[in-house]
BABALUM-623188 format. One record per residue (C-alpha): chain; x, y, z; residue in one letter. Coordinates in steps of 0.1 Angstrom, whole numbers. Example, Ala and Ser with C-alpha at 12.3 -4.5 7.8 and 13.67 -1.06 7.14 Angstrom:
2
c:east:north:up:r
A:123:-45:78:A
A:137:-11:71:S
# end
This chain:
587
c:east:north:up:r
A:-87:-197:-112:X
A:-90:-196:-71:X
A:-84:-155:-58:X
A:-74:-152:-23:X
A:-76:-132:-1:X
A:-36:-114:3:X
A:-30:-113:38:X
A:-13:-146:63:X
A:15:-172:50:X
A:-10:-184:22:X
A:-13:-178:-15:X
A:-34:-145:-23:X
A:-28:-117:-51:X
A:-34:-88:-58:X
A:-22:-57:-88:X
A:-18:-18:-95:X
A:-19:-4:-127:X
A:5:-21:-149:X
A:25:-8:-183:X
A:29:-44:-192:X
A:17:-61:-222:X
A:-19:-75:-223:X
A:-21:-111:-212:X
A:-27:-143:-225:X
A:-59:-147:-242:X
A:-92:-159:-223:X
A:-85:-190:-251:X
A:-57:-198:-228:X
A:-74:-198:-194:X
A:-86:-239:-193:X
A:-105:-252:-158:X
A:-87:-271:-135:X
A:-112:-271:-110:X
A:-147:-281:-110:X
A:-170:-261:-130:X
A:-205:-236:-121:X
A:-203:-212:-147:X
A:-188:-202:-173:X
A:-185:-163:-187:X
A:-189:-151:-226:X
A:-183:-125:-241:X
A:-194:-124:-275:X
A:-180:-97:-306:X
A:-205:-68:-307:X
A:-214:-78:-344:X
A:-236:-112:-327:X
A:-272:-108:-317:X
A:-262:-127:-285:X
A:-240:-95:-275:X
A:-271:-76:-269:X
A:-303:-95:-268:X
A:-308:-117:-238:X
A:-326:-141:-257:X
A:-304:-145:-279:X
A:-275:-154:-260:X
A:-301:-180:-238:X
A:-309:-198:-269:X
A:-269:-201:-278:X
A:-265:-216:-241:X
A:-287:-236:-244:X
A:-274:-248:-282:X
A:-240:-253:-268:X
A:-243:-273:-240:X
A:-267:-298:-260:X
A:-241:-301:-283:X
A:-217:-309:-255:X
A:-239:-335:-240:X
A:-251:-311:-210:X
A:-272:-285:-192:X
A:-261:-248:-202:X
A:-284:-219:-192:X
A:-282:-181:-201:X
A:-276:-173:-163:X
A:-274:-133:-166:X
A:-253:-101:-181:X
A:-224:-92:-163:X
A:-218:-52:-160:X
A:-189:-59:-187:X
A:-217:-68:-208:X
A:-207:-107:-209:X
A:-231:-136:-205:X
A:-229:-159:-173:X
A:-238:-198:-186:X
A:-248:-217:-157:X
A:-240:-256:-164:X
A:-268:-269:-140:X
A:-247:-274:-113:X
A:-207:-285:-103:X
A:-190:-304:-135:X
A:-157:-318:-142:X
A:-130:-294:-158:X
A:-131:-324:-186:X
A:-164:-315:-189:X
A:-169:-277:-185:X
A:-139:-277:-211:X
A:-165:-296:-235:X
A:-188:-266:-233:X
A:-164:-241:-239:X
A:-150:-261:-267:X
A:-182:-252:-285:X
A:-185:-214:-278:X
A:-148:-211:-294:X
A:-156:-228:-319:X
A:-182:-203:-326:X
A:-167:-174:-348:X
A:-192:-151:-327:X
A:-178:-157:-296:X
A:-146:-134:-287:X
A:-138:-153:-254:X
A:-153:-177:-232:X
A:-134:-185:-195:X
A:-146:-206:-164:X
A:-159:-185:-136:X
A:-137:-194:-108:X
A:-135:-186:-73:X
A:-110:-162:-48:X
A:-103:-174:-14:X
A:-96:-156:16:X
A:-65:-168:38:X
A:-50:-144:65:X
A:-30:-149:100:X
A:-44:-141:133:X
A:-16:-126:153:X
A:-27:-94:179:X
A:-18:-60:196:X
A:-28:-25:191:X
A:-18:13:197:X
A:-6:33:170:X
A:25:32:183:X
A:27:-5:169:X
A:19:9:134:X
A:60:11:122:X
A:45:5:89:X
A:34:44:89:X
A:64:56:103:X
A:96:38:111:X
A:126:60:90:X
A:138:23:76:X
A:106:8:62:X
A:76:28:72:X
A:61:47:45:X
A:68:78:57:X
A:34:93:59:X
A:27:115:88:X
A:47:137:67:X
A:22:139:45:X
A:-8:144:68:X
A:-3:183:66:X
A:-10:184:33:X
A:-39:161:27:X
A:-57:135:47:X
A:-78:120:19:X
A:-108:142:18:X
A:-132:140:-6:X
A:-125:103:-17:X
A:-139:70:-14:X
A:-121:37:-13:X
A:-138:6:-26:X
A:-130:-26:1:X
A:-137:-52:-30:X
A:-130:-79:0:X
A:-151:-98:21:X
A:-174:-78:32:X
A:-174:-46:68:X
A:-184:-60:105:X
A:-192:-32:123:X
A:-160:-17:142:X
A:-161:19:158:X
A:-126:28:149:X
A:-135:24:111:X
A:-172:35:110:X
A:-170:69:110:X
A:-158:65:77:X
A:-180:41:61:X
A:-202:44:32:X
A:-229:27:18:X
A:-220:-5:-4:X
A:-229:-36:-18:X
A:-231:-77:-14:X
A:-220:-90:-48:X
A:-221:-124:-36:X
A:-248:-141:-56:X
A:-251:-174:-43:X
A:-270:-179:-9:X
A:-248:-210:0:X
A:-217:-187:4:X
A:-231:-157:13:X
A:-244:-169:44:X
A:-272:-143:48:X
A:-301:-162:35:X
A:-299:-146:-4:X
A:-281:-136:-29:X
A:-269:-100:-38:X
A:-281:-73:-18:X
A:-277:-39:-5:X
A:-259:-47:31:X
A:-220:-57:24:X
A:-219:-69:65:X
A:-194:-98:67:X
A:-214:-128:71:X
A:-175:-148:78:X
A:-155:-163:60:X
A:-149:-196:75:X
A:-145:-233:68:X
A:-157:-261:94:X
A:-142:-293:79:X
A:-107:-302:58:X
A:-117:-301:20:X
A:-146:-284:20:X
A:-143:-259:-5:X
A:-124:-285:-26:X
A:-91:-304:-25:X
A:-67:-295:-3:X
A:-84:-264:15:X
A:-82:-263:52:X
A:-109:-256:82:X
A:-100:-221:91:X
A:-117:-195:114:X
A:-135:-160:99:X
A:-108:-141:87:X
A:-128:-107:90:X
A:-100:-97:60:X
A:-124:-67:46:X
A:-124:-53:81:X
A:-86:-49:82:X
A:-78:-42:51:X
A:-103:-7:53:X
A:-88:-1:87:X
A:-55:4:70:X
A:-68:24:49:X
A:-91:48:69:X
A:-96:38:103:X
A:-107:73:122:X
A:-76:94:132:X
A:-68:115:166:X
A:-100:103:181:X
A:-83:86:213:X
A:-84:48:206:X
A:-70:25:182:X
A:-51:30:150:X
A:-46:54:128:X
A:-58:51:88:X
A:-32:65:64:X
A:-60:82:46:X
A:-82:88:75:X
A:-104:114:59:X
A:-115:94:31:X
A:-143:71:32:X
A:-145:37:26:X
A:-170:16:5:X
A:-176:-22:12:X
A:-179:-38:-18:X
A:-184:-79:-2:X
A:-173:-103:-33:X
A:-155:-132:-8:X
A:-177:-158:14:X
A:-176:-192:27:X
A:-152:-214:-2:X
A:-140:-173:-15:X
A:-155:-155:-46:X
A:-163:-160:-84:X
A:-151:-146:-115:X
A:-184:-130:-123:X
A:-198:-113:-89:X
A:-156:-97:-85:X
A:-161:-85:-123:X
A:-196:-68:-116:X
A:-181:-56:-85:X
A:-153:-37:-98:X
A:-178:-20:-128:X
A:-202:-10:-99:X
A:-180:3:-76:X
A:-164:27:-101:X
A:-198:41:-115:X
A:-204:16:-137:X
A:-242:-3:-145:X
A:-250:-36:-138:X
A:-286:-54:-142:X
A:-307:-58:-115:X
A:-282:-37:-94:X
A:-292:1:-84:X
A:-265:30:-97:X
A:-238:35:-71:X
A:-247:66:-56:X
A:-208:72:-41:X
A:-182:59:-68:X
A:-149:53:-62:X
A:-120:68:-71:X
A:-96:41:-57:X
A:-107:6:-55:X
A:-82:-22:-37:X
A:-86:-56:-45:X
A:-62:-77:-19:X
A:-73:-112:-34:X
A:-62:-131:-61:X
A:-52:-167:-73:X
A:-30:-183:-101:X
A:-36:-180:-139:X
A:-28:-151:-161:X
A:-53:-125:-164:X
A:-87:-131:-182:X
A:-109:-111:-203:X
A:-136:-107:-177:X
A:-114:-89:-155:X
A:-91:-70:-176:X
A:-126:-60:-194:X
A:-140:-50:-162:X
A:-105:-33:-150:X
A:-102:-13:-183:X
A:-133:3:-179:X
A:-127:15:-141:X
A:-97:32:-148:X
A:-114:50:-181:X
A:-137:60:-158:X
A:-109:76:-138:X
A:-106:53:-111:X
A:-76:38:-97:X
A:-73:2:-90:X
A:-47:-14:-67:X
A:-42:-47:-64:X
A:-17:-73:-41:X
A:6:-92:-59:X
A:4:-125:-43:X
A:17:-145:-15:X
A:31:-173:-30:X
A:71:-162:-36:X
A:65:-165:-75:X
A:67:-144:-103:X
A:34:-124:-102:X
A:34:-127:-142:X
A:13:-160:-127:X
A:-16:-153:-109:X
A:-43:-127:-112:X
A:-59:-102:-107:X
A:-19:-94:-98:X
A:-12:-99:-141:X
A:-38:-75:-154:X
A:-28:-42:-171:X
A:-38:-4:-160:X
A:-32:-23:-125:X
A:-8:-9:-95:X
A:3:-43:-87:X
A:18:-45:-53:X
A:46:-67:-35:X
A:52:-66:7:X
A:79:-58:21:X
A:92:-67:58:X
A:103:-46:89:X
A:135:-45:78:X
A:132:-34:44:X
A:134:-63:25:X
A:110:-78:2:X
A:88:-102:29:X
A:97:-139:30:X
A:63:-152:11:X
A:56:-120:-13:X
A:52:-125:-51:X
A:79:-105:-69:X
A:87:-102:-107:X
A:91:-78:-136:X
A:54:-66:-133:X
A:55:-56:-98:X
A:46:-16:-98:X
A:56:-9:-67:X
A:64:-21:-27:X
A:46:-12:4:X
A:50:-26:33:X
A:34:-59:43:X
A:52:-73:73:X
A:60:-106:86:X
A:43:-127:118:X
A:70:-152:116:X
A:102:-153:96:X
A:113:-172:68:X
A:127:-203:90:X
A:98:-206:116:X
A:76:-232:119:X
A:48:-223:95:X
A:18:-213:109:X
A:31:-200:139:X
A:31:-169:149:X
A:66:-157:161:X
A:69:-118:159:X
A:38:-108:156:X
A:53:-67:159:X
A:65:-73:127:X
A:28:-72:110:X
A:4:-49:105:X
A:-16:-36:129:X
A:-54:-27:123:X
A:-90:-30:130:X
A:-105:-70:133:X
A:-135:-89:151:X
A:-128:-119:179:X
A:-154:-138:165:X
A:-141:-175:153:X
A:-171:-178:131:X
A:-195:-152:132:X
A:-192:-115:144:X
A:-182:-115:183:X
A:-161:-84:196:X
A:-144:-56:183:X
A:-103:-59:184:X
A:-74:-52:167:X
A:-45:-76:151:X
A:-17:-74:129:X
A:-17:-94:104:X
A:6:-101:71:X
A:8:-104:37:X
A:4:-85:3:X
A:-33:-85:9:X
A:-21:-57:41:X
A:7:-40:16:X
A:-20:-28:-14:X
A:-46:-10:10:X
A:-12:10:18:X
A:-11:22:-16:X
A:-42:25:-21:X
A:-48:52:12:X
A:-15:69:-5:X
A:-39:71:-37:X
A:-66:84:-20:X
A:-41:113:-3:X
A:-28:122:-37:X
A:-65:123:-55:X
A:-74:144:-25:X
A:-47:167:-25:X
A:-53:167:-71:X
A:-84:161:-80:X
A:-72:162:-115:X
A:-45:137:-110:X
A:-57:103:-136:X
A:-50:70:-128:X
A:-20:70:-148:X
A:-7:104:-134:X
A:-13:86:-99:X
A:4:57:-105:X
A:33:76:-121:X
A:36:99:-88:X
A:38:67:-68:X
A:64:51:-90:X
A:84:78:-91:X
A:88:88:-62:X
A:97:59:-40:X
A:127:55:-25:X
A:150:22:-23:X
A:143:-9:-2:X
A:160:-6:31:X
A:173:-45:25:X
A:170:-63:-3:X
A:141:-78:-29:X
A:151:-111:-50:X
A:136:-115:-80:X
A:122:-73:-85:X
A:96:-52:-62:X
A:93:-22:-88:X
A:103:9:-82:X
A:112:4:-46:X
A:93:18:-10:X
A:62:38:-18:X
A:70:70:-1:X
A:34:92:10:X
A:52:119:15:X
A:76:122:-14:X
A:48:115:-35:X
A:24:143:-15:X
A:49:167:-17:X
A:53:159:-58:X
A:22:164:-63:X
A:15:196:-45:X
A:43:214:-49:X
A:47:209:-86:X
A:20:202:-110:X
A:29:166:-128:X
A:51:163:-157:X
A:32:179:-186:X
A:23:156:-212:X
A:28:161:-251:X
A:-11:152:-264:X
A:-31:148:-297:X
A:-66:148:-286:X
A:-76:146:-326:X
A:-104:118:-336:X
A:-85:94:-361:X
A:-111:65:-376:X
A:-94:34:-379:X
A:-111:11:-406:X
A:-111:-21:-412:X
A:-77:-32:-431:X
A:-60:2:-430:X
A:-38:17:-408:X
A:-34:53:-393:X
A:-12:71:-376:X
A:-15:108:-356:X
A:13:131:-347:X
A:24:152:-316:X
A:57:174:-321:X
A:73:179:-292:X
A:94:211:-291:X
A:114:229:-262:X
A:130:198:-248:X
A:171:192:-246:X
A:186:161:-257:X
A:171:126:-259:X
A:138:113:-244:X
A:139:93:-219:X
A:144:56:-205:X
A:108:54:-191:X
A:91:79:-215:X
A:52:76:-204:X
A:30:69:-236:X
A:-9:71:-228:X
A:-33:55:-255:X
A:-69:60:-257:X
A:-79:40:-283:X
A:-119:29:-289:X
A:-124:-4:-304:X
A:-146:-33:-305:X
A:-123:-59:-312:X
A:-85:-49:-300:X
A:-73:-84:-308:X
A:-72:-69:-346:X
A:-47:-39:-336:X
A:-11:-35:-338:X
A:2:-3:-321:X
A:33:13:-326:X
A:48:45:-314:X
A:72:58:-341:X
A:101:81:-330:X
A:112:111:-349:X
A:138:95:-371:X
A:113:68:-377:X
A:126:42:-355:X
A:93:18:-343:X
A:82:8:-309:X
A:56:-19:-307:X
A:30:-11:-274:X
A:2:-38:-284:X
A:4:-63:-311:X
A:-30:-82:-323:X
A:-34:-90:-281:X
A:-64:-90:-256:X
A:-90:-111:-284:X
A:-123:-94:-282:X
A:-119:-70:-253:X
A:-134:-36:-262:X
A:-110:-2:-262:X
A:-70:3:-255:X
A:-70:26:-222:X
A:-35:24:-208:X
A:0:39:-201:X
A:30:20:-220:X
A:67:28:-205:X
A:90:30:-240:X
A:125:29:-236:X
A:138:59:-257:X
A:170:70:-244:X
A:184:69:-278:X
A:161:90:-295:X
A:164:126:-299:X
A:132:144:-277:X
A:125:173:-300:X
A:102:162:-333:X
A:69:147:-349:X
A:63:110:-329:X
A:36:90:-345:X
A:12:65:-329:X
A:5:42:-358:X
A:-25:16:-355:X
A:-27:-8:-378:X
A:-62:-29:-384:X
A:-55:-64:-405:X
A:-93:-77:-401:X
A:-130:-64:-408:X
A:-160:-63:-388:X
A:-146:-41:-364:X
A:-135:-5:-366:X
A:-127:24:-339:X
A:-112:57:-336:X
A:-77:67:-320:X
A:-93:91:-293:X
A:-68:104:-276:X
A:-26:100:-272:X
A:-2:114:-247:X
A:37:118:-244:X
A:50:120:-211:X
A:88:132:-206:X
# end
């Protein structure tokens, strides 16, 4: 799978967190381009799970067995093995390899490490008088309202992008981050990973250079803007104006020449929320939001939803674009993860924008804007007011002068919701990625025009959603905080009674589930209502990936509020237990 970057009139994606069902299994995900590396994760029973040796030996196994090189490359942060195949191969033959790790009752999941792309529209202007997006009454978001309450203090945004070229308007607020980029060839700064995220650009000199079909383009410098949005420094006389401009942002450089892999976006996301990865030092400013405006197609794979799981356990939120293809974003990923906020763009005049990925998995819409419209000419550049304004370089190739530029796509709509995240961890530090997310959701307001094919719950609104969360505490939840084991072949259940509430529950009643686990792909979870009636949240999904950490939305308008509701999880296999940690009810 390809991830672009989510800005411009090409494909790119990008999520929030989601309260959809898992995904297809990794088993599904076969190559369709040519091969590097491949990623494993084997069940935490196999030697190879935690000895290095182990896991090089298997590599090495395999890919004799398949008629070619495979070597134990490294372990992911996730705790998954990168298998180098000795260089480029054919999907035919990359599929050969993986043939054998399935076939190996060891191995939970096994996926080609494929690579995100950048793509993003150069259109210009500047003052934040330009930024409508902010403040327009028909399809801004409405946040200068919300700048007397919070400005995003305290907070740090992970860029997980291409990477910061210096810019005065944003550095105020920069952090130290990270180059995740672990090939010198795309990195284009003489190495592999390092400490220095600068943007090295992004660009392509020749047609077909990073494989069939792709384009010569200029740098894109898409890290740059996308933080601007975010946090470019505020009443300081020049520029723009960042919708969280008191956080601080953390560069987290994943995309170079021909995009980004699998594995480096993976260890990215598990370092910038606090997470460990080898050969990497600890993160010394995690962060509490991380936006990821890339993407390609394919439905979500282990690797990420592994890597996303663990972030938001860790109590970080993670937005992501929904895609700029004008599919369903059930189709390309990140943008189909769960525990995602999974975001579509919206246009100037409130309606969902021309190229925007829509669907029934879409969180939420922020807006995105449009350089041309729907009947121009691609590629030109017709109204470029209509786009989002923020900070960029002049330089074709490599770094020239600061500027800014608007630009469009759902890669410039998530960094919206995520500096509305930021606001409302600043202004709650208590608030969880699920309580965030909720806020959001709930307190949108309806597209000014119109969205074919579903944009969520409508127009993020910051200062709706400021005022929510200030004013009131959030919706208290009903929770059993009770250890329950789960064993092999035997199912459990644990109660909450909820009291003090009139008449039925609700049509979007918020079920938390912290379930730990080595092997979810043996679970079925159900909630069960007071008169006994079953709701199925996760059924024997997700393979091998470790732990259940996630917000389900039940429809239970027809059940009475008031009484015992069960969360019943059912194990059919062996070799793998757990414990029900933790449940919540939200009304």
């Amino acid at each position: 799978m390809s991830v672009t970057l989510l800005a411009g009139t090409a494909t790119a994606s990008v999520a929030v967190a989601s309260e959809t069902p898992a995904a297809a299994p990794a088993a599904a995900l076969a190559p369709t381009a040519p091969v590097e590396n491949l990623i494993v994760g084997y069940k935490s029973s196999a030697s190879e799970a935690s000895s290095n040796s182990a896991a090089a030996s298997d590599a090495t196994a395999k890919g004799k067995k398949a008629g070619k090189k495979a070597k134990f490359d490294r372990r992911l942060g996730t705790g998954a093995a990168l298998v180098n195949l000795g260089g480029t191969v054919a999907p035919a033959e990359a599929a050969d390899v993986m043939a054998q790790f399935r076939a190996d009752p060891d191995v939970a999941y096994v996926e080609p490490d494929t690579r995100a792309y950048a793509t993003a529209v150069t259109p210009n202007d500047t003052e934040y008088a330009k930024q409508w997006d902010l403040f327009e009454s028909t399809a801004g978001m409405n946040v200068p309202a919300a700048w007397d309450k919070t400005t995003g203090s305290g907070v740090t945004v992970a860029v997980i992008d291409t990477g910061y070229v210096a810019h005065s308007d944003a550095a105020p607020n920069i952090v130290a981050g990270y180059d995740f980029i672990s090939t010198a060839s795309y990195a284009r700064d003489g190495g592999g990973r390092d400490s220095n995220p600068a943007d090295e650009g992004d660009w392509n000199a020749t047609d077909g250079e990073c494989g069939v079909g792709s384009k010569a383009s200029n740098s894109s410098w898409h890290g740059t803007h996308v933080a601007g949005t975010i946090a470019a420094a505020t009443n300081n006389s020049k520029g723009i104006a960042g919708i969280a401009y008191n956080a601080k942002i953390q560069p987290v450089r994943v995309l170079g020449k021909c995009g980004g892999s699998t594995s480096d976006i993976v260890d990215a996301i598990t370092w910038a929320s606090g997470g460990s990865v080898a050969g990497v030092p600890a993160n010394a400013t995690p962060a509490k939001v991380i936006n990821m405006s890339l993407g390609g197609p394919g439905a979500c794979g282990t690797s990420y939803q592994n890597a996303i799981n663990a972030a938001v356990a860790r109590g970080t939120t993670v937005v992501v674009a929904a895609g700029n293809s004008n599919a369903d974003a059930a189709g390309y990923s990140p943008a189909s993860c769960n525990n995602v906020i999974n975001v579509a763009a919206s246009n100037r005049a409130g309606d969902r924008s021309y190229y925007s990925n829509y669907g029934s998995i879409i969180d939420i819409a922020a807006p995105g804007g449009e350089t041309r419209r729907a009947t121009d000419t691609p590629g030109t550049v017709t109204t470029p007011e209509n786009a989002i304004l923020s900070t960029l370089n002049a330089g074709t190739t490599t770094p020239g002068s600061e500027i800014y530029k608007p630009y469009q796509g759902t890669s410039m709509a998530a960094p919206h919701v995520a500096g509305l995240a930021a606001l409302l961890k600043s202004a709650n530090s208590a608030l969880t990625p699920a309580q965030i997310e909720t806020a959001i959701k709930n307190n949108a307001r309806p597209l000014a025009g119109t969205c074919t094919g579903g944009c969520g719950a409508g127009l993020a609104d910051a200062a709706a959603t400021v005022a929510a969360v200030t004013s009131t505490p959030p919706a208290p939840a009903f929770e059993n905080t009770t250890d329950f084991t789960i064993g092999d072949n035997t199912t459990v259940e644990s109660p909450i009674t909820v009291t003090g509430k009139t008449g039925n529950a609700p049509a979007a009643l918020k079920v938390g589930v912290n379930i730990v686990h080595s092997y979810i792909g043996d679970l079925k979870v159900d909630l069960v209502a007071p008169d006994g009636s079953v709701y199925t949240l996760h059924n024997r999904t997700g393979s091998g990936t470790d732990n259940i950490n996630q917000v389900y939305t039940v429809n239970a308008s027809s059940e009475v509020a008031n009484g015992t509701w069960k969360l019943r999880v059912n194990d059919n296999a062996g070799g793998d237990t757990g414990k029900i940690d933790s449940w919540n009810l939200t009304f």
